[in-house]
Steps between C-alpha positions, in 0.01 A plus 500: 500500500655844401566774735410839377616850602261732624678770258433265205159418567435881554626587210335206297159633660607875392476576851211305598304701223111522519488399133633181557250429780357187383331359806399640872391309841489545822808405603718616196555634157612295145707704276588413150891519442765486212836333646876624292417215180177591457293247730186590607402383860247608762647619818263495845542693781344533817339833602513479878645269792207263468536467171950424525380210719234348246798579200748321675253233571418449159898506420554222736196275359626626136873385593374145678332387233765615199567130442198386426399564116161627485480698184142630655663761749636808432889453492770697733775656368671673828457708755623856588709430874388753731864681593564694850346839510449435083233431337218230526457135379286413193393188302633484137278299285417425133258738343164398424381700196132413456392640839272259714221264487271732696550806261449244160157335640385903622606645137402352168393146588756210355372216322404127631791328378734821668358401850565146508863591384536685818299301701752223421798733572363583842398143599843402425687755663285419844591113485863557409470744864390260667666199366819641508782476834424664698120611412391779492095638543498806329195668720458758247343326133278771385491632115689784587771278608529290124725730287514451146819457341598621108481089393194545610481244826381623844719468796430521846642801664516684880609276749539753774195313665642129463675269735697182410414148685806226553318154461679336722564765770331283763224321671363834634253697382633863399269761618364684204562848433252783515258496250571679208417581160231683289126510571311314258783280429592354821380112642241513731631241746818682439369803644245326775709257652850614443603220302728510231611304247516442105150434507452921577725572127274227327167680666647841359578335138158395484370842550738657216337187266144656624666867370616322203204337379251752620706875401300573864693773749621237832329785719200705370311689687265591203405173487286253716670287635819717494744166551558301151544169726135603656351577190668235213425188706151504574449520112783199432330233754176554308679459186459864341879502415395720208406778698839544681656533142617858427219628268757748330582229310278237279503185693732181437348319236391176726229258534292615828539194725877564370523808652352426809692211601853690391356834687433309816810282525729747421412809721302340728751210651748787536314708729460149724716478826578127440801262719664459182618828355764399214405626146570244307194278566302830344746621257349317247176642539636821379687314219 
């Protein structure tokens, strides 16, 4: 992993520019920067204390899980070293040039076979997380999360929120963190009883497939019920799968009873809490 200055990343930034703003949260900014060759990265920086703690965090989780390939997440290239009484430390990271997920559903509406591409990519990225040593449970899968690179594949980005599990670290239980995450997004049992586990990324990938198939805001307080989960699944157990589909957009060309039984399956057994929460017995639903 390479070690930048804070001189050169200032520079590649032009001084932390507001034109090169590409992305803003609540704990820190995304700039887009040129490196000396002509390389075009994204460099993240945090915007108060809280947010140095959740940027090293994700640098940690980032650095942990470097030898695992998962072509799904959003790759490091360095970090800026905080030095004495000097500067600050950043995240250098490839540059994702189609924006997110969230801002591609919101906009002009992408087509069928666009979705299932990135639905794919997503799925992926979340089992190579938490297949890989050690795992790691994101806490954070939302739409606004899934960048979209210039090859056109989404990645998962932002792990300020996750932590990293050892499989074998004992017979113990580990008590689970605070809950965290975004509202609309986040596991129920996750947030009731405290418990954590890969089971809370696969509830949150479920409810990016509802945002997928439906083009529906997560949170809408227009709307009645304002919660996608609330309103989408009432409609899929009675088998009205064609309703949830975004209406921007002529519907897939499938038989009915087609296009109940793949609307059910797919978003619905994601949104289950189940014992068994490894993707690959449902990966091929999405396939």
């Amino acid at each position: 992993m390479r070690e930048f200055s804070y001189e050169e990343v200032e520079a590649a930034t032009g001084g932390f520019a507001a034109e090169n703003l590409v992305g803003k949260g609540s704990h820190g900014s995304v700039y887009k920067a040129r490196l000396k060759g002509g390389a075009v990265v994204a460099v993240k920086r945090a915007s108060h204390a809280q947010g140095e703690a959740k940027l090293a965090n994700e640098i940690a989780v980032l650095a942990a899980a470097a030898g695992e390939k998962n072509d799904g997440v959003v790759r490091l290239v360095g970090v800026v070293a905080a030095e004495k009484g000097k500067g600050e430390r950043m995240l250098v990271m490839e540059y994702m040039a189609n924006g997110s997920l969230h801002d591609l559903l919101h906009g002009t509406p992408p087509p069928w076979r666009r979705r299932v591409e990135i639905a794919l990519d997503v799925a992926e990225a979340v089992r190579g997380l938490h297949d890989g040593e050690p795992r790691v449970i994101h806490r954070d899968v939302k739409s606004a999360n899934v960048l979209l690179a210039r090859d056109g594949r989404a990645r998962l980005a932002d792990f300020s929120l996750a932590v990293t599990v050892v499989s074998d670290g004992g017979d113990g239980e580990e008590e689970s963190p605070a809950p965290a995450g975004t509202i609309g997004y986040l596991d129920p049992s996750y947030t009731e009883a405290g418990r954590l586990g890969p089971e809370s990324d696969v509830f949150s990938l479920g409810v990016v497939l509802l945002e997928l198939v439906s083009g529906r805001k997560v949170m809408d307080v227009a709307a009645s019920p304002s919660s996608i989960v609330a309103w989408a699944l009432p409609l899929l157990a009675a088998g009205n799968a064609r309703k949830v589909f975004d209406g921007r957009i002529p519907a897939p060309r499938r038989g009915a009873a087609a296009e109940r039984a793949r609307g059910k399956d797919r978003c619905q057994l994601f949104m289950v809490r189940t014992e068994d929460s490894n993707l690959k017995d449902k990966m091929h639903l999405l396939k």
